[in-house]
Backbone as JSON, one array per atom type, in Angstrom:
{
  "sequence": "XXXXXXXXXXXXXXXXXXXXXXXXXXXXXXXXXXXXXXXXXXXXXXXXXXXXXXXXXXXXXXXXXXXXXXXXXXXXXXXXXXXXXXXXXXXXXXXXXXXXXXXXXXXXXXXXXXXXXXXXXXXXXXXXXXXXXXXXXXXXXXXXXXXXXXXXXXXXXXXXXXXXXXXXXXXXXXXXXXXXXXXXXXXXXXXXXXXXXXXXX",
  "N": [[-13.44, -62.24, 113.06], [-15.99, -61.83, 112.09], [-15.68, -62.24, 109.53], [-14.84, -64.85, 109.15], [-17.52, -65.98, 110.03], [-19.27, -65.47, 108.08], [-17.78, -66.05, 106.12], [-18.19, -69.15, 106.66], [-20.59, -69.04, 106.36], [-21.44, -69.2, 103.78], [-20.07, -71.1, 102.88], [-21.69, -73.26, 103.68], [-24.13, -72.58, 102.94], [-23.2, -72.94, 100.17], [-22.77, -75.96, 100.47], [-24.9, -77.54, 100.94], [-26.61, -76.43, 98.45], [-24.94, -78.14, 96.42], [-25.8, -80.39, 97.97], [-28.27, -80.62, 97.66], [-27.83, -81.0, 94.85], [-27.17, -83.31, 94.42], [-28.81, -84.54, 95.74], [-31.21, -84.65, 93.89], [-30.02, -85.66, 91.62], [-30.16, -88.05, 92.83], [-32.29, -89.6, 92.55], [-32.82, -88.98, 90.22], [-31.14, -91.5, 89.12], [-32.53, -93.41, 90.43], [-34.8, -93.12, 89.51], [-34.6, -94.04, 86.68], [-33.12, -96.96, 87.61], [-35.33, -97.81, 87.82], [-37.35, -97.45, 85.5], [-35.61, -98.88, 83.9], [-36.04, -101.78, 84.68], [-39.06, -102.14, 84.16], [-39.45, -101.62, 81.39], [-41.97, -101.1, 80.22], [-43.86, -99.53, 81.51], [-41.89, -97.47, 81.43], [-42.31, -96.59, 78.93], [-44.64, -95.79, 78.35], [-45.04, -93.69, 80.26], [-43.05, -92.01, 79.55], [-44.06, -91.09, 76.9], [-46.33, -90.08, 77.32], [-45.33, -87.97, 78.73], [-44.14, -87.03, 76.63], [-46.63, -85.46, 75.41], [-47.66, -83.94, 77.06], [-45.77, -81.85, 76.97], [-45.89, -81.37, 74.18], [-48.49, -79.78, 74.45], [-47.93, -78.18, 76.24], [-46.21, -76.46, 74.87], [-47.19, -75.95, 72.69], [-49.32, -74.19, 73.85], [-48.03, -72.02, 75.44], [-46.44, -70.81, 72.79], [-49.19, -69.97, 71.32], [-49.88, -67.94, 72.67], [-47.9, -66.64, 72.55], [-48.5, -66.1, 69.92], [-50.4, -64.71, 70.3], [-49.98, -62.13, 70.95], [-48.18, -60.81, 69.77], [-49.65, -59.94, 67.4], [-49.76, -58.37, 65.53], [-47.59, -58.67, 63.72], [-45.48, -59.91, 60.86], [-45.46, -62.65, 61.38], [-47.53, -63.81, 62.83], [-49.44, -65.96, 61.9], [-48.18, -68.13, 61.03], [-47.11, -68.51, 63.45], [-49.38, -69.26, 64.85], [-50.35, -71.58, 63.2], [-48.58, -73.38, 63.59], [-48.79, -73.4, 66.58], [-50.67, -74.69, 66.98], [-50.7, -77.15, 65.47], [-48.65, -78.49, 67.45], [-50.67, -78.35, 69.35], [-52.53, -80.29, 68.98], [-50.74, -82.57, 68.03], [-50.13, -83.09, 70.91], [-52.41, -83.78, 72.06], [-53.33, -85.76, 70.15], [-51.01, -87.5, 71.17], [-51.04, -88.36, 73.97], [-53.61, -89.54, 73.94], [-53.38, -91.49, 72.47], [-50.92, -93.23, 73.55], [-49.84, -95.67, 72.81], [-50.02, -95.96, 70.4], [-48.25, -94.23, 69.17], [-45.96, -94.72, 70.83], [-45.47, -96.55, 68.98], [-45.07, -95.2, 66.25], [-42.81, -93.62, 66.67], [-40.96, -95.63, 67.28], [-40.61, -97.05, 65.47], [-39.85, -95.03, 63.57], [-36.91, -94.38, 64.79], [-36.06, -96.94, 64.4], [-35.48, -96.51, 61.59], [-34.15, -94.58, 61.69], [-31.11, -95.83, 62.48], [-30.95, -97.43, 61.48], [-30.25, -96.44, 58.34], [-28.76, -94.57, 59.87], [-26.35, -96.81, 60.15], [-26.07, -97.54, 58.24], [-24.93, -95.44, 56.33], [-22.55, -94.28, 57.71], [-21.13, -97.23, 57.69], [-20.42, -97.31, 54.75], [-19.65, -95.18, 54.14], [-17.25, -95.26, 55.96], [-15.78, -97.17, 54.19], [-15.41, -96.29, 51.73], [-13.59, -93.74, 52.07], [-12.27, -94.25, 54.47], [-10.35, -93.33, 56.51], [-8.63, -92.08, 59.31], [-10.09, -92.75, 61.46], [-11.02, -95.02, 60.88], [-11.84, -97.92, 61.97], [-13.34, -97.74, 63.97], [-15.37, -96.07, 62.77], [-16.06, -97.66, 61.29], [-17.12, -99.38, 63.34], [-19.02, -98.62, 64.45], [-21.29, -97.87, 62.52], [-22.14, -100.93, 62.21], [-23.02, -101.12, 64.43], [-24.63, -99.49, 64.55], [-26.75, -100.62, 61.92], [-26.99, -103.54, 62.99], [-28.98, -102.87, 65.52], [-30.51, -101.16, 64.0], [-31.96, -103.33, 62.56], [-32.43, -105.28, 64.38], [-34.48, -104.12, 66.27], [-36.6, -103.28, 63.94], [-37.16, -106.03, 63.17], [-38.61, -107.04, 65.48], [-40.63, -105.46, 65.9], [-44.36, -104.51, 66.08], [-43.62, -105.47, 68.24], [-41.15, -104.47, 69.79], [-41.98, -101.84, 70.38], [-42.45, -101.27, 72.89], [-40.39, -101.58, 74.42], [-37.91, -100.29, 73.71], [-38.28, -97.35, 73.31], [-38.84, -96.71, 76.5], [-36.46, -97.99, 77.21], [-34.49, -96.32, 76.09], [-35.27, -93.68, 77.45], [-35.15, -94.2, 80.46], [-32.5, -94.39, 80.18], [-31.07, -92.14, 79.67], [-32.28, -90.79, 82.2], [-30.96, -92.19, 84.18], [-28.23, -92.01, 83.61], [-27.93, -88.79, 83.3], [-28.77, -88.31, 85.96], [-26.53, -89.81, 87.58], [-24.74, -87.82, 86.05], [-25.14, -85.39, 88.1], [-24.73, -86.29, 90.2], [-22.43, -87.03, 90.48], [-21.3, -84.34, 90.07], [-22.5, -82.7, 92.37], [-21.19, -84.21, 94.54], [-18.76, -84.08, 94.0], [-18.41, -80.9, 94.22], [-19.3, -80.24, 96.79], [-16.59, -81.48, 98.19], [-15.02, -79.87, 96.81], [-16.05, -77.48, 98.31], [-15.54, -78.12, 100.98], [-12.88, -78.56, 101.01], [-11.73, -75.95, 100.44], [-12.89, -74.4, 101.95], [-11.13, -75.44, 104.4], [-8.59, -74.96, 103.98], [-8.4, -72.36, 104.02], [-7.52, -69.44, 105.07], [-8.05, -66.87, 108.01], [-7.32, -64.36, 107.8], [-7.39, -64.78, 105.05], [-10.09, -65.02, 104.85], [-11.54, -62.96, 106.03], [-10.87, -61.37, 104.08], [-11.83, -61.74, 101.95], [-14.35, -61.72, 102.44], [-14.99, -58.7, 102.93]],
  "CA": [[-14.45, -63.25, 113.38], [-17.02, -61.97, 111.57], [-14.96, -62.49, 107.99], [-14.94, -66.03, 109.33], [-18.68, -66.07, 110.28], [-19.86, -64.86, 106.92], [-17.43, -66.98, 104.72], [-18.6, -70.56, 107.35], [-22.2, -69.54, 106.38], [-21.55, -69.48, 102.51], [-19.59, -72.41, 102.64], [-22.45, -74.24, 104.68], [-24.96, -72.38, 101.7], [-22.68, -73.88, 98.79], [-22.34, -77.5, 100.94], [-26.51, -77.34, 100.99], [-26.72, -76.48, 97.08], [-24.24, -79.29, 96.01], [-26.08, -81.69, 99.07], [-29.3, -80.8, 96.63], [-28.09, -81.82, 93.32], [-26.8, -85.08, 94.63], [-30.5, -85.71, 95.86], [-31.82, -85.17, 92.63], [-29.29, -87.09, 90.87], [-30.15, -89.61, 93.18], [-33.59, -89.6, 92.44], [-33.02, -89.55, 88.46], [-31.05, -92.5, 88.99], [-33.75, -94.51, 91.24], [-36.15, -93.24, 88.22], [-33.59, -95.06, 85.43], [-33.13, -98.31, 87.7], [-36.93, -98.57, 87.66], [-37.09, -97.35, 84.48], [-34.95, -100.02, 83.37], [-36.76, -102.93, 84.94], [-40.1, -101.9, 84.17], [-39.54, -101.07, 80.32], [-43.35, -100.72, 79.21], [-44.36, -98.42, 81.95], [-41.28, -95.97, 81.22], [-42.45, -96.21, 77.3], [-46.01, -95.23, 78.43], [-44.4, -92.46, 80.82], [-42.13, -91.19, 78.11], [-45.01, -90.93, 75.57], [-47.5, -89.23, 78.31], [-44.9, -86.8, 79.71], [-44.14, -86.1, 75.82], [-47.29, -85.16, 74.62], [-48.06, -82.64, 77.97], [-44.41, -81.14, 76.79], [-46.2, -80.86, 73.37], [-49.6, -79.46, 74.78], [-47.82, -77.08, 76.81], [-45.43, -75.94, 74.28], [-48.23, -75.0, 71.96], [-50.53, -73.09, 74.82], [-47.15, -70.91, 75.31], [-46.39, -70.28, 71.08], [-50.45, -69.79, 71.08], [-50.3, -66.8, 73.61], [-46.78, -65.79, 71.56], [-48.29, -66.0, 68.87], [-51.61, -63.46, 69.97], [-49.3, -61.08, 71.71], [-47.33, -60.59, 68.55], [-50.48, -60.52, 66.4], [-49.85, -57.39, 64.51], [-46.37, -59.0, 63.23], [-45.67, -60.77, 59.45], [-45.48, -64.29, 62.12], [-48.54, -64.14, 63.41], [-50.28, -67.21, 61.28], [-47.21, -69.06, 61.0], [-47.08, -68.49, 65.16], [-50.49, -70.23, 65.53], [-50.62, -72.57, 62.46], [-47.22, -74.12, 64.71], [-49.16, -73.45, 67.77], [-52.01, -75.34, 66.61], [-50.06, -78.59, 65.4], [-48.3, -78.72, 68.47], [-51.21, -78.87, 70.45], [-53.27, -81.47, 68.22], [-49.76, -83.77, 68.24], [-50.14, -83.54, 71.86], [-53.7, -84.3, 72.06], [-52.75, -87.61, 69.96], [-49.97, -88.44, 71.79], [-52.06, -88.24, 75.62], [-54.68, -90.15, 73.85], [-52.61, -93.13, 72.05], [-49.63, -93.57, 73.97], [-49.1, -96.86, 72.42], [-49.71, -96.04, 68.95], [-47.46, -93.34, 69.06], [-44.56, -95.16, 70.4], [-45.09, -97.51, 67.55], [-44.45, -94.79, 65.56], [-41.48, -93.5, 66.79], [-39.8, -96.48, 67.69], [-40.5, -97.32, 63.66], [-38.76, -94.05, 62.93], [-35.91, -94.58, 65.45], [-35.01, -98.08, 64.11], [-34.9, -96.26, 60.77], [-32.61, -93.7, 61.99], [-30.62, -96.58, 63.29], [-30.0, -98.43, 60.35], [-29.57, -95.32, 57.79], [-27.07, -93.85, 60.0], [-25.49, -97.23, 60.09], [-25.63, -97.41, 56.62], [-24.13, -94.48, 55.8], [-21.6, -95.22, 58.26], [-20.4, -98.39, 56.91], [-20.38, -96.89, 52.91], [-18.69, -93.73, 54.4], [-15.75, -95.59, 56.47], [-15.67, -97.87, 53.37], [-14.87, -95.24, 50.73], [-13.14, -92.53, 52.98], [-10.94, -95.08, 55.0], [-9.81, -92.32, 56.91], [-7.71, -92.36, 60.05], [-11.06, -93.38, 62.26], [-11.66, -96.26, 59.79], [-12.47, -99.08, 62.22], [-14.09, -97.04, 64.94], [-16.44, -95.43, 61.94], [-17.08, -98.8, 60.68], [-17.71, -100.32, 64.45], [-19.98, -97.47, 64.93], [-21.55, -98.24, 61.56], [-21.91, -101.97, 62.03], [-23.82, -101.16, 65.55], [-26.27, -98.78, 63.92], [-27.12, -101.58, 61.59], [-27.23, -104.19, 63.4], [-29.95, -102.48, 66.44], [-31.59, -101.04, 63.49], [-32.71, -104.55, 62.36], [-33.39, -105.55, 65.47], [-35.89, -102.94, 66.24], [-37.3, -103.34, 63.28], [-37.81, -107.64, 63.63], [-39.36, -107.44, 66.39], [-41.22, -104.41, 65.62], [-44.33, -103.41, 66.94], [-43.41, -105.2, 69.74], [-39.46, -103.58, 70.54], [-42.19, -100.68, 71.1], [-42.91, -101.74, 74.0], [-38.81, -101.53, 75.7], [-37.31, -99.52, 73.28], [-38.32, -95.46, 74.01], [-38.51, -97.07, 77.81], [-34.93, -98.21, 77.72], [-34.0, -94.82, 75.7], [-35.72, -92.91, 78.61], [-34.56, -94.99, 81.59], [-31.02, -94.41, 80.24], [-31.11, -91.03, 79.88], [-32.5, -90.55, 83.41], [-29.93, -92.71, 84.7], [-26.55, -91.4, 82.92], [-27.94, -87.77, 83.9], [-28.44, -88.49, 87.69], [-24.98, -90.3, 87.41], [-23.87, -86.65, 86.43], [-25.53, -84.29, 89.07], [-24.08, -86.81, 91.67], [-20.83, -86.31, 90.55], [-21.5, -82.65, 89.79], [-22.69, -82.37, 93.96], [-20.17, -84.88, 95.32], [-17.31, -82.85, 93.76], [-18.88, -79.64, 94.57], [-18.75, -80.32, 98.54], [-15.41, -82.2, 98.55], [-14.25, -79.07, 96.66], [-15.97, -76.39, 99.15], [-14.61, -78.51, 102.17], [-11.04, -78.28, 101.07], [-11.6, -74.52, 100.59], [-12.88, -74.21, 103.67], [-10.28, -75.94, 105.49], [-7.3, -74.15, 103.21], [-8.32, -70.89, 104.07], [-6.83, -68.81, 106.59], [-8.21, -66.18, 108.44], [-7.01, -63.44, 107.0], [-7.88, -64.55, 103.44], [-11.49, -64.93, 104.8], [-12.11, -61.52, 105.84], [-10.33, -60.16, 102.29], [-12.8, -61.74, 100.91], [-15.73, -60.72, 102.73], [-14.21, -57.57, 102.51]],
  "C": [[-15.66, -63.12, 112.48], [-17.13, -62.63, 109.84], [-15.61, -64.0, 108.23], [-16.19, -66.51, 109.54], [-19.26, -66.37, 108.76], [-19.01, -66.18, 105.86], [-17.99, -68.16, 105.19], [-19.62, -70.09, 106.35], [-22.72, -70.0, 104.44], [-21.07, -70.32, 102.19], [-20.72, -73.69, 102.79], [-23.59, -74.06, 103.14], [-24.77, -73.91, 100.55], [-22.89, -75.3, 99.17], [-24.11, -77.65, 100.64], [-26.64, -77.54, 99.32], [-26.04, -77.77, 96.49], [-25.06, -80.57, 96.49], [-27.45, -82.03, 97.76], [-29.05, -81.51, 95.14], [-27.59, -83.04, 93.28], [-28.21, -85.77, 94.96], [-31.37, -85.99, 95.14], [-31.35, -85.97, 91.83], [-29.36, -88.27, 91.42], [-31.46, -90.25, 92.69], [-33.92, -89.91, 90.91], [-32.37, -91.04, 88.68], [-31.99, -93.58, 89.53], [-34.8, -94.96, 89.99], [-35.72, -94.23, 87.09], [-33.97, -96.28, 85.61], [-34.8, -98.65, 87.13], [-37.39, -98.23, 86.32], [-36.82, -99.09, 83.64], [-35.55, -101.67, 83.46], [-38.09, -102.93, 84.53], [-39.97, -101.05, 82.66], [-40.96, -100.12, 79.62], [-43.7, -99.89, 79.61], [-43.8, -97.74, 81.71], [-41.58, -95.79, 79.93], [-43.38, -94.93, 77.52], [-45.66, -93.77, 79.21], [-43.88, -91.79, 80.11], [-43.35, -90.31, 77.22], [-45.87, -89.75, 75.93], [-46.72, -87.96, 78.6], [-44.58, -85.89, 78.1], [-45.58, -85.71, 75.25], [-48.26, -84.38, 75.59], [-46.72, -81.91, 77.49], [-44.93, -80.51, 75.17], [-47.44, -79.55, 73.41], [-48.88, -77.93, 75.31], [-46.75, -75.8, 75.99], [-46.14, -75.01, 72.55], [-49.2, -74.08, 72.47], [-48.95, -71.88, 74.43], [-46.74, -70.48, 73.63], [-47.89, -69.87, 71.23], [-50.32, -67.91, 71.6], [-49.08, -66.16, 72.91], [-47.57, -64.93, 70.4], [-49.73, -64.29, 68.51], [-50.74, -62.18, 70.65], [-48.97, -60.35, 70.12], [-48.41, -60.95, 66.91], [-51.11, -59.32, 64.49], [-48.41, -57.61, 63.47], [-46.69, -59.75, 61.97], [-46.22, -62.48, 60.52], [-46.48, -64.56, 62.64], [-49.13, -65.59, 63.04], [-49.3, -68.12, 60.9], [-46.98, -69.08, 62.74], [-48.52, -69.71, 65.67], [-51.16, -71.31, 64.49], [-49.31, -73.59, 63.7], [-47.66, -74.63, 65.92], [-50.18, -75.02, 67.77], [-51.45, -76.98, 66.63], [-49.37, -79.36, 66.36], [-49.39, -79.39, 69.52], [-52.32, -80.2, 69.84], [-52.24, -82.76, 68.4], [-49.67, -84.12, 70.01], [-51.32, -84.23, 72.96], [-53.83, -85.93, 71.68], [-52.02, -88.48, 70.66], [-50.48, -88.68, 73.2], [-53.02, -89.16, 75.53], [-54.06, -91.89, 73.29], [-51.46, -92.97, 71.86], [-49.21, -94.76, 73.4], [-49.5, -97.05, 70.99], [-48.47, -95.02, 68.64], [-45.79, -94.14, 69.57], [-44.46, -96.1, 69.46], [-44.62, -97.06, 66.46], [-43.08, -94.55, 65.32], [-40.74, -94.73, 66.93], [-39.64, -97.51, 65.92], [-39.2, -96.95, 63.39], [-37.78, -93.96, 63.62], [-34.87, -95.83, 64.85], [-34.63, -97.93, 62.27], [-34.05, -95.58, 60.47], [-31.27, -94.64, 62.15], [-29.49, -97.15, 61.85], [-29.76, -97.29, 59.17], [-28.28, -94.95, 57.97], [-26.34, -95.24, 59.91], [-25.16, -97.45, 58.6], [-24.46, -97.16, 56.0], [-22.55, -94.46, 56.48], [-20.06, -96.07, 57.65], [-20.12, -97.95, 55.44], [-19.03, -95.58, 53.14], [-17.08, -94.32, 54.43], [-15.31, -96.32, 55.08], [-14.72, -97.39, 52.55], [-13.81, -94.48, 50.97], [-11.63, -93.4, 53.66], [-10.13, -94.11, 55.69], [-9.15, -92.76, 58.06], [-8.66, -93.26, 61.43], [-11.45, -94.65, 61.37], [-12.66, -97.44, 60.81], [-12.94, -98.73, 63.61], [-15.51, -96.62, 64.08], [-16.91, -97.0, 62.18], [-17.68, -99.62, 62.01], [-19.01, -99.95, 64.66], [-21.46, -97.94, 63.86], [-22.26, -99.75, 61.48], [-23.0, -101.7, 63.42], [-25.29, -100.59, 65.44], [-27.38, -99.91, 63.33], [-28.0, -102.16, 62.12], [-28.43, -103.52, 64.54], [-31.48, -101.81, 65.69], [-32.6, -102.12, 63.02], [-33.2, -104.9, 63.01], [-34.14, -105.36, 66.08], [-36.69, -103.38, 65.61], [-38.46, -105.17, 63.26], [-38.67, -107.62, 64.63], [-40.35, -105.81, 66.61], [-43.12, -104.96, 65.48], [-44.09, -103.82, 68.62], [-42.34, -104.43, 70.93], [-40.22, -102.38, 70.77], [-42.26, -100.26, 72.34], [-41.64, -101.22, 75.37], [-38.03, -100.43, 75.04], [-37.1, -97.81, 73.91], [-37.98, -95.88, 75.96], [-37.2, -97.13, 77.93], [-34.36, -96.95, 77.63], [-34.02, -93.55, 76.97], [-35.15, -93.18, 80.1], [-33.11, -94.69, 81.46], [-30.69, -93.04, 80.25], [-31.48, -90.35, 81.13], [-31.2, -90.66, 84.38], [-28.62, -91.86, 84.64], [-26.59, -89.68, 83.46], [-28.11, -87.54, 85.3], [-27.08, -88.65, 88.23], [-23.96, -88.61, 87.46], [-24.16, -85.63, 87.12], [-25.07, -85.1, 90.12], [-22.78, -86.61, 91.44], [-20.45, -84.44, 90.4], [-21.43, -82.19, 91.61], [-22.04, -82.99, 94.79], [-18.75, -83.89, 95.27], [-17.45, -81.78, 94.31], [-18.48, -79.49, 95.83], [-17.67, -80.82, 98.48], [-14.34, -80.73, 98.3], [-14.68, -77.51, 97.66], [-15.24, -76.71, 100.24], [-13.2, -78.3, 102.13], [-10.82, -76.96, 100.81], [-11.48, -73.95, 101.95], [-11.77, -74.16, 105.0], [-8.62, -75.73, 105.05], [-7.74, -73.04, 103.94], [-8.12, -70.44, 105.61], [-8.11, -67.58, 107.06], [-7.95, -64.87, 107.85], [-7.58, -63.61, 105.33], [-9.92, -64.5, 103.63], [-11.97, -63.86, 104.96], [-11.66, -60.56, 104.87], [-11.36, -60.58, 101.93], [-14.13, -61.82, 101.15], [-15.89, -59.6, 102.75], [-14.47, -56.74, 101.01]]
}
């Protein structure tokens, strides 16, 4: 009985842990939908949450960098530190010049890689040929379109980017915590008696 006590209560644990990452995955996805509908505010959110991710990522290198201040890295530790926290100073202060930047340099990533892409599958013709070149042909094409409507696509772009990324990762902590319990319950309800106190045991 007690085998059986002890394995219920870690089953009930694990069912709890799993119950949790379904409520955050529910919660990233809520953030996505709204996200998604509400493009400009998730830009401005994006922009704000990166440039406390910069702030705080240069306080911690800063305090690296005095700990470790008898080392060759020291002034390469807090020249790093330093730029970090100045890019996050900019970015806190003009959230909407800053995604103008990036969403510049995004729609030039865009069309580059499709570029290269399309020239690659071209030449190469390899066994992915018209998957490369679809791939290729999509880069392109989103990079232009960025760019046309550029600085206003600043506006939805990082938002959509952000919103989708919220989304698609909620998507997988709910399936991560749905599975999780479906698969302690059928443990649970497999296991005998005997195998429960071996393995409290």
């Amino acid at each position: 009985m007690a085998g059986r006590d002890a394995s219920s209560n870690e089953g009930r644990k694990l069912k709890r842990g799993f119950g949790l990452l379904t409520f955050l995955g529910a919660i990233l996805v809520l953030g996505g939908i709204v996200g998604l509908l509400y493009t400009g505010v998730a830009t401005l959110t994006s922009m704000i949450l990166f440039g406390w991710l910069l702030l705080v990522g240069g306080l911690v290198g800063l305090l690296q960098a005095v700990q470790s201040r008898g080392s060759n890295f020291f002034w390469l530790g807090v020249v790093v530190a330093a730029l970090n926290l100045a890019a996050g100073i900019v970015v806190i202060r003009h959230p909407e010049g800053t995604a103008e930047a990036l969403t510049m340099f995004a729609a030039l990533l865009f069309l580059t890689g499709g570029v290269f892409r399309l020239v690659g599958s071209v030449v190469v013709r390899g066994p992915q040929f018209g998957w490369t070149l679809v791939q290729g042909a999509f880069g392109v094409l989103l990079g232009l379109f960025v760019l046309f409507d550029w600085p206003h696509s600043s506006l939805y772009v990082l938002g959509c980017f952000f919103s989708l990324a919220l989304l698609f990762d909620g998507l997988g902590l709910i399936a991560i915590g749905t599975g999780g319990r479906q698969m302690v319950n059928n443990l649970v309800a497999t296991a005998t008696p005997e195998d429960q106190e071996e393995s409290h045991n």
